[in-house]
C-alpha positions in Angstrom: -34.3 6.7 50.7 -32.5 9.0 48.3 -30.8 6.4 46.1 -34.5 4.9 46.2 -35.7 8.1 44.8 -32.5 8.6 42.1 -33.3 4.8 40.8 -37.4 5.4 40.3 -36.5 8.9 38.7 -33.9 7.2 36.3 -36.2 3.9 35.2 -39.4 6.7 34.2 -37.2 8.5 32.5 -36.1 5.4 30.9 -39.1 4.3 29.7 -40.2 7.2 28.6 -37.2 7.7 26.4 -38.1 3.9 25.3 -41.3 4.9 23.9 -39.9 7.2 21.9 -37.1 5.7 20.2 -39.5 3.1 19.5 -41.7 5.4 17.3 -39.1 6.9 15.7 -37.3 3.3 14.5 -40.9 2.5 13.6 -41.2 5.8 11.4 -37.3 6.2 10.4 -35.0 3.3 11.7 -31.7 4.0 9.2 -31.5 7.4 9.9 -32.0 6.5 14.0 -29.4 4.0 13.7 -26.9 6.0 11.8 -27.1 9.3 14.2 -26.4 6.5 17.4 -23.4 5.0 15.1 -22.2 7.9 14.9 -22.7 9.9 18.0 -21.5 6.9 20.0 -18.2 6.8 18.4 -17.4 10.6 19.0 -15.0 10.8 22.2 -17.1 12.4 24.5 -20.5 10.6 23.5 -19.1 7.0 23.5 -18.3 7.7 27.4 -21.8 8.6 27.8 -23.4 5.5 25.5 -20.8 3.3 27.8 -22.0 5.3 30.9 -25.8 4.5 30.2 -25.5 1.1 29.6 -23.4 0.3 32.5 -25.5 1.9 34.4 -29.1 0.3 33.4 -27.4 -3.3 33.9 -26.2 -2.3 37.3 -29.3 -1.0 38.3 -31.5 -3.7 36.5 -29.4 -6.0 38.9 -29.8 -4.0 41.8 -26.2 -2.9 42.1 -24.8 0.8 42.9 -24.2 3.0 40.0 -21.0 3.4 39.4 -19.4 6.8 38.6 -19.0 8.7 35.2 -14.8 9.3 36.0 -14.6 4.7 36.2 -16.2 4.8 33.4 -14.4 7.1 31.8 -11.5 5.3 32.6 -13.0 1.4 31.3 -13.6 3.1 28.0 -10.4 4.7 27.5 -8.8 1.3 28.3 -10.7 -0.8 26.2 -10.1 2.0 22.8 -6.6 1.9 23.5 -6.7 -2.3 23.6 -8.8 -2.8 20.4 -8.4 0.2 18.7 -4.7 2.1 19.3 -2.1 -0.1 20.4 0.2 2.3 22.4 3.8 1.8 22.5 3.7 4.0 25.3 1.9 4.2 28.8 1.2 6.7 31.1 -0.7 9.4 28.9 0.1 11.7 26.7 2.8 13.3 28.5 4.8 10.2 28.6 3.9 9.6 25.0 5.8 12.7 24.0 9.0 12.8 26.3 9.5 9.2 24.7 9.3 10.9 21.5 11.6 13.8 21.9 13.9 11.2 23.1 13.3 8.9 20.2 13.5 11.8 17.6 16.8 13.3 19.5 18.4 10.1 19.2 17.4 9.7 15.6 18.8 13.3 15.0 22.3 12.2 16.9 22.6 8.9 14.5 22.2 11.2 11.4 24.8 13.6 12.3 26.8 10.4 13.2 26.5 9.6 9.4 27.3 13.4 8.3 30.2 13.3 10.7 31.5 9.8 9.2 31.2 11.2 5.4 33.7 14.1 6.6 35.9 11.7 8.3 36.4 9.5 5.0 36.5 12.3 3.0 39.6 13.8 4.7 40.8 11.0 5.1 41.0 10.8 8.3 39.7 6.9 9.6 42.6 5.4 9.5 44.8 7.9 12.0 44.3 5.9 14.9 45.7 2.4 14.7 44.2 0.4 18.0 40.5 0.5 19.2 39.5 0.6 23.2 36.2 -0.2 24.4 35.7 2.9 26.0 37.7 5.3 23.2 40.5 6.3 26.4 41.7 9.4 26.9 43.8 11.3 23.2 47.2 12.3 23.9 48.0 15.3 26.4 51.5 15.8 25.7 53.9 16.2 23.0 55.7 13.0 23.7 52.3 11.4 23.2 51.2 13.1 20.3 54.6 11.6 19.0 53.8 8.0 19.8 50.7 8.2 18.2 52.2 10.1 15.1 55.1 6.8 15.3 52.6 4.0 15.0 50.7 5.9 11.9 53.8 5.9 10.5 54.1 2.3 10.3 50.6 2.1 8.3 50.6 1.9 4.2 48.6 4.6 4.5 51.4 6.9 5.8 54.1 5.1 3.9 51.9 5.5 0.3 49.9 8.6 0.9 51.1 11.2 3.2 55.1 10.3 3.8 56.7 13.4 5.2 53.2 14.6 7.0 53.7 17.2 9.6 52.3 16.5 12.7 50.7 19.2 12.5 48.5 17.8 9.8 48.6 14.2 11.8 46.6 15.7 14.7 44.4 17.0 12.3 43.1 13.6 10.5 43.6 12.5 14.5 41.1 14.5 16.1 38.5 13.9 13.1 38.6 10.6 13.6 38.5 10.5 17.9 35.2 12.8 17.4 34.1 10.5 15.4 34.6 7.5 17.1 33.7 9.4 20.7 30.2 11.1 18.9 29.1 7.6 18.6 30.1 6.7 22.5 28.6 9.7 23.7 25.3 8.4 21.6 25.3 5.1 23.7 25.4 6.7 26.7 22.5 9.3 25.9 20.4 6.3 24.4 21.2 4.1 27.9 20.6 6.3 30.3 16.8 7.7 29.6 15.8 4.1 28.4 16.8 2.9 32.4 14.5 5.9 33.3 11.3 5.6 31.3 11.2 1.8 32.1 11.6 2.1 35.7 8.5 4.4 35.3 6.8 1.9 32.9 6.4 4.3 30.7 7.6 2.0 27.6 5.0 -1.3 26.8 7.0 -4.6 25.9 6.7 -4.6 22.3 8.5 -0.9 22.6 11.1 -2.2 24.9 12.2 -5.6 22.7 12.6 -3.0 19.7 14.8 -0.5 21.3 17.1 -3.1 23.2 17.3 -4.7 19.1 17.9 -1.2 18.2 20.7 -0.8 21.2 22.3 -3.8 20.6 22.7 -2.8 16.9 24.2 0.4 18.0 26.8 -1.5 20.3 27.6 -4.0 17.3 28.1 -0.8 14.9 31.5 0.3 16.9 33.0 -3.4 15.9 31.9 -2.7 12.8 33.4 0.5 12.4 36.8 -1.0 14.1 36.9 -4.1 12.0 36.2 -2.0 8.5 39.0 0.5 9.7 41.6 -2.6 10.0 41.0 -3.6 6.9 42.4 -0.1 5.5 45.7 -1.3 8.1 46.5 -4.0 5.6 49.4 -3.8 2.9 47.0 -4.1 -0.3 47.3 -6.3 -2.6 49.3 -4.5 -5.7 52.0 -2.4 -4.8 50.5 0.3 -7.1 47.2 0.9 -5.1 46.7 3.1 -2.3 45.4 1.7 1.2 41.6 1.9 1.8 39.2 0.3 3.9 37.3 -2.3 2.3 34.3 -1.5 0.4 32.1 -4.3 1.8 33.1 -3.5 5.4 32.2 0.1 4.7 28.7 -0.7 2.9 28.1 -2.8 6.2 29.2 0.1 8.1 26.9 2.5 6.2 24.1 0.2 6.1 23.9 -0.5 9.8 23.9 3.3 10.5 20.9 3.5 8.2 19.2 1.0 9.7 19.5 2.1 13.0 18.6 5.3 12.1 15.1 4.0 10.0 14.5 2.0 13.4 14.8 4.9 15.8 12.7 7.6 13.7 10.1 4.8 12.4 9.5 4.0 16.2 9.3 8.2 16.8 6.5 8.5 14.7 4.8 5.3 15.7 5.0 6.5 19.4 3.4 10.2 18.7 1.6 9.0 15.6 -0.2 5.9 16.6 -3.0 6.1 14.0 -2.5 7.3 10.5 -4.3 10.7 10.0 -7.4 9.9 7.9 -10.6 11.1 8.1 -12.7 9.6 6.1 -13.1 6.1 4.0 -12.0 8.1 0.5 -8.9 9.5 2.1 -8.1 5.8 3.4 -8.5 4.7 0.0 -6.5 7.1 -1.4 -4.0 6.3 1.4 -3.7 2.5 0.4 -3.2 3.0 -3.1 -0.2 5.4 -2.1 1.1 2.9 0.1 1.8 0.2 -2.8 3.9 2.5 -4.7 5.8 4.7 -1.4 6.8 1.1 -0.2 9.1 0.0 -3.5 10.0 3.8 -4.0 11.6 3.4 -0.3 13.3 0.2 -0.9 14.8 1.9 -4.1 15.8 5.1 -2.2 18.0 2.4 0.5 19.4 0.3 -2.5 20.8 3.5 -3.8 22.5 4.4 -0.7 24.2 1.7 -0.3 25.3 1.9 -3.8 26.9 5.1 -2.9 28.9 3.0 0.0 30.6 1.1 -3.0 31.7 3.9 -4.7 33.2 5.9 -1.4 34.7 2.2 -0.8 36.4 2.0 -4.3 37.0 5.4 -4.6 34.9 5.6 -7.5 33.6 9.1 -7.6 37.0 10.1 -9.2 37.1 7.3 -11.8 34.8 9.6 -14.3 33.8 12.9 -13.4 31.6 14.0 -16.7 27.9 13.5 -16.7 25.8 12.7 -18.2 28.7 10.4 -20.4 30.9 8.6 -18.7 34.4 10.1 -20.6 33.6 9.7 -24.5 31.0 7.3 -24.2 28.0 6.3 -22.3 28.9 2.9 -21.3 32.8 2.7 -20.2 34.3 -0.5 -22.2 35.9 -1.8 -19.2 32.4 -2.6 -17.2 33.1 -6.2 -17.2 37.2 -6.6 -17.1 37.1 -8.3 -13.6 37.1 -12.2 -13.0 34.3 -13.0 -11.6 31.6 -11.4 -13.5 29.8 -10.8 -9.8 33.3 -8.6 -8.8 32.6 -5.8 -11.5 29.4 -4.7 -9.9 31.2 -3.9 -6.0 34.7 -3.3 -6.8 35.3 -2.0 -10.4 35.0 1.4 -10.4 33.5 2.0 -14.0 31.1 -0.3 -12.9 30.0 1.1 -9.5 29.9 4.3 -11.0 27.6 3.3 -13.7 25.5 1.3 -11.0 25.3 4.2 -8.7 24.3 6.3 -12.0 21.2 4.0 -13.0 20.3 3.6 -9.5 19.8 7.3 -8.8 18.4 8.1 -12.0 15.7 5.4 -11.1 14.9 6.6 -7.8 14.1 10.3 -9.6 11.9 8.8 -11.9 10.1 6.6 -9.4 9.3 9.1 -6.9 8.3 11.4 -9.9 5.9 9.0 -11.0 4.5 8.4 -7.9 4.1 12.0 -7.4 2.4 12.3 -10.6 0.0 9.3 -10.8 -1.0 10.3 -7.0 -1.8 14.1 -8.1 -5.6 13.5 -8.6 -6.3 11.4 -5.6 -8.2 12.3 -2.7 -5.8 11.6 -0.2 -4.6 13.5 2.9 -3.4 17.7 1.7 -0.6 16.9 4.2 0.3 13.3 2.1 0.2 15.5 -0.7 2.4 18.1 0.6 5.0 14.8 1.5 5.1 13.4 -1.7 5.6 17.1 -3.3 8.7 17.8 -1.2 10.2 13.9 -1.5 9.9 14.3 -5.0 11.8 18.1 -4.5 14.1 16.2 -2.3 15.2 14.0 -4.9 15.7 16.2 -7.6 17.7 18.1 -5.2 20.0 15.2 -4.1 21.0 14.3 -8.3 21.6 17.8 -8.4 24.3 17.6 -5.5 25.6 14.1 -6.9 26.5 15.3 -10.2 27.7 18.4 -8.8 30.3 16.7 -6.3 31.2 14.6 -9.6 32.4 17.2 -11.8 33.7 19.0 -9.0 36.3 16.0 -8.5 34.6 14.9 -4.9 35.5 18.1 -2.5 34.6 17.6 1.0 31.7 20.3 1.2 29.5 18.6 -1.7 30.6 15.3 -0.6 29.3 15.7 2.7 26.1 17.4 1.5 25.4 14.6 -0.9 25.8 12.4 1.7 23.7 14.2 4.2 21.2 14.5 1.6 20.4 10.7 0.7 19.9 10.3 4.2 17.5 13.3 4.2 15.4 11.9 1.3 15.4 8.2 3.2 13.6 10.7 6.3 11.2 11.7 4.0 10.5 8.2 2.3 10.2 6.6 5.9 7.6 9.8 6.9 5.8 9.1 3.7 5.3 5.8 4.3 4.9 5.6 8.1 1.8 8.8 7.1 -0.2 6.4 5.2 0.0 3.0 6.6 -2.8 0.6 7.2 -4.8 1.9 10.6 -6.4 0.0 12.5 -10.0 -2.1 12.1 -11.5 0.2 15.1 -10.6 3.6 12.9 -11.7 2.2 9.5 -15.6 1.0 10.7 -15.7 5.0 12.6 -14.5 7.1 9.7 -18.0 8.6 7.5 -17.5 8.0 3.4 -16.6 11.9 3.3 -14.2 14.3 5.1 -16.4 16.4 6.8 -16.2 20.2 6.1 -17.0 23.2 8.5 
């Protein structure tokens, strides 16, 4: 009897509610049709447009009427499948513990990088001569310290570099390099252990979990990296005039693979706690796309000269010229292409990786200062505009440090900061573009022509 009673109440109002949306289509249809657009794609009225519908075909077909908190749930289910494709289930929550996690781990790889700069800058990576999987236990007595001190001895490095070291100084380069190699252990581990835990939760979707075991696996492979760039530097080299290094290949690969696991981890951050781009409107989205096809070659620019950098810490080329902006007397050193074949000079002669390097950050400057100026009158995002301010900051910073640590003869403080700071301006790059990539259809038909303003 009551549901009888809930069922004739809800059909008059129905029809009364009929006949008068039907006059006002009659009198006024666009404006009708634009207020239901619109209202059914705010949050809380799209539950109740889903709600009514639902609810007049079940009762049209004589079923029960199903609650407001199912519906609720239907909607937010089918928005998250055709609109925001979550990497992560579970709700918010979940979204941001995964986040913190992705963003520590990010955090831990870039002071894997800083810690790495300090290590080849004191020279330090080739003190231990033998790799364990797990890193073992370093010496606890003075009888081990001297076995360890006995087999660095037998390197070039010892024989061309530091003959007559004190031990003293041996544990030194000794411990820098066991932090360094134990830092990156201790970030397998801290990577491992929560992945096990937020997918036996089912926190993490599939598409997450294929990246981060590609992004785990890279992290395993970069220890072999590290280990086979560091025997190189074990090797007698090839004139008895040079001083043992590692290889500056092996190194760039080293360099590059921590860059790239890094870009990995802090792109997937901000795609877990940032699933939609923040736009607001159809200009700003606009503006956003015509950002986009200048952040994206700015980027690739900002990684080629990194790994630039990696050739000249491989060849020891910060100490080849140290005068700016000439290169010695002259702008272009003579001996640029003395090396047989041509394709040698650009990775292993120093005037030439110098010069490279040289170019290559001077470029980047100008690019992101163009793109900061040719963006300067769009309607785009304030907090786009804000990014692209501080990259462009960033940058002008970082050429700042570089030719500081080159007429300063390459000390360990500016080296470090130099290096600390290309990866800080990649960060910023990666934000940049990551902040205004394409969002999705759903977002783009829902967004007015205008941001709307209290």
């Amino acid at each position: 009897m009551f549901q009888s009673r809930v069922v004739t109440s809800f059909l008059r109002r129905r029809q009364a509610f009929g006949r008068i949306y039907n006059t006002l289509i009659e009198s006024n249809p666009s404006t009708v049709l634009r207020h239901e657009h619109s209202r059914c794609f705010s949050s809380q009225a799209s539950k109740k447009c889903l709600f009514g519908f639902y609810a007049y075909r079940s009762l049209s077909k004589g079923n029960q009427v199903p609650s407001f908190r199912n519906m609720s749930t239907v909607a937010s289910v089918n928005t998250n499948k055709e609109g925001l494709r979550l990497l992560v289930t579970a709700g918010p929550r979940a979204q941001k513990m995964v986040g913190i996690w992705l963003f520590g781990s990010a955090a831990w790889v870039f002071s894997m990088v800083v810690l790495g700069g300090v290590t080849r800058l004191t020279r330090s990576g080739l003190s231990m001569t033998d790799w364990k999987f797990t890193g073992g236990l370093p010496p606890q007595s003075d009888e081990e310290w001297l076995q360890e001190f006995e087999k660095y001895k037998q390197s070039p490095e010892y024989e061309r570099v530091n003959k007559g070291m004190s031990i003293e100084d041996f544990k030194f380069i000794y411990w820098m390099e066991y932090a360094h190699r134990m830092w990156g252990r201790a970030l397998g581990v801290m990577f491992a252990l929560p992945f096990s835990y937020f997918l036996r939760k089912g926190y993490i979707t599939v598409r997450l979990g294929l990246r981060l075991s590609t992004l785990f696996a890279l992290g395993a492979g970069q220890g072999l990296i590290g280990w086979w760039m560091v025997k190189s530097g074990l090797e007698e080299p090839a004139s008895e005039y040079a001083q043992p290094r590692v290889s500056p290949y092996r190194l760039a690969a080293h360099l590059t693979s921590a860059f790239m696991i890094y870009c990995g981890l802090f792109w997937t951050g901000l795609s877990v706690v940032m699933p939609e781009p923040p736009v607001e409107s159809m200009a700003w989205a606009r503006g956003a796309a015509k950002v986009r096809r200048l952040a994206l070659p700015v980027g690739l620019l900002v990684g080629l000269t990194a790994i630039s950098g990696a050739f000249v810490a491989g060849n020891d080329a910060g100490h080849a010229y140290n005068t700016f902006p000439k290169m010695g007397d002259s702008w272009i050193p003579d001996d640029i292409f003395d090396m047989k074949p041509l394709s040698r000079n650009f990775f292993e002669n120093t005037s030439t990786v110098q010069l490279d390097h040289r170019i290559l950050a001077t470029a980047t400057l100008v690019s992101i200062g163009t793109l900061w100026w040719s963006t300067r009158k769009l309607e785009i995002n304030p907090a786009v505009r804000s990014l692209i301010g501080s990259t462009f900051g960033m940058a002008a910073l970082q050429v700042t440090l570089g030719v500081s640590t080159l007429l300063s003869y390459v000390p360990v403080s500016l080296g470090t900061a130099h290096q600390a700071g290309a990866l800080t301006l990649l960060t910023l790059v990666i934000l940049l573009n990551h902040t205004v990539r394409r969002p999705s259809m759903s977002l783009l038909k829902s967004l007015p022509q205008v941001v709307k303003t209290a």
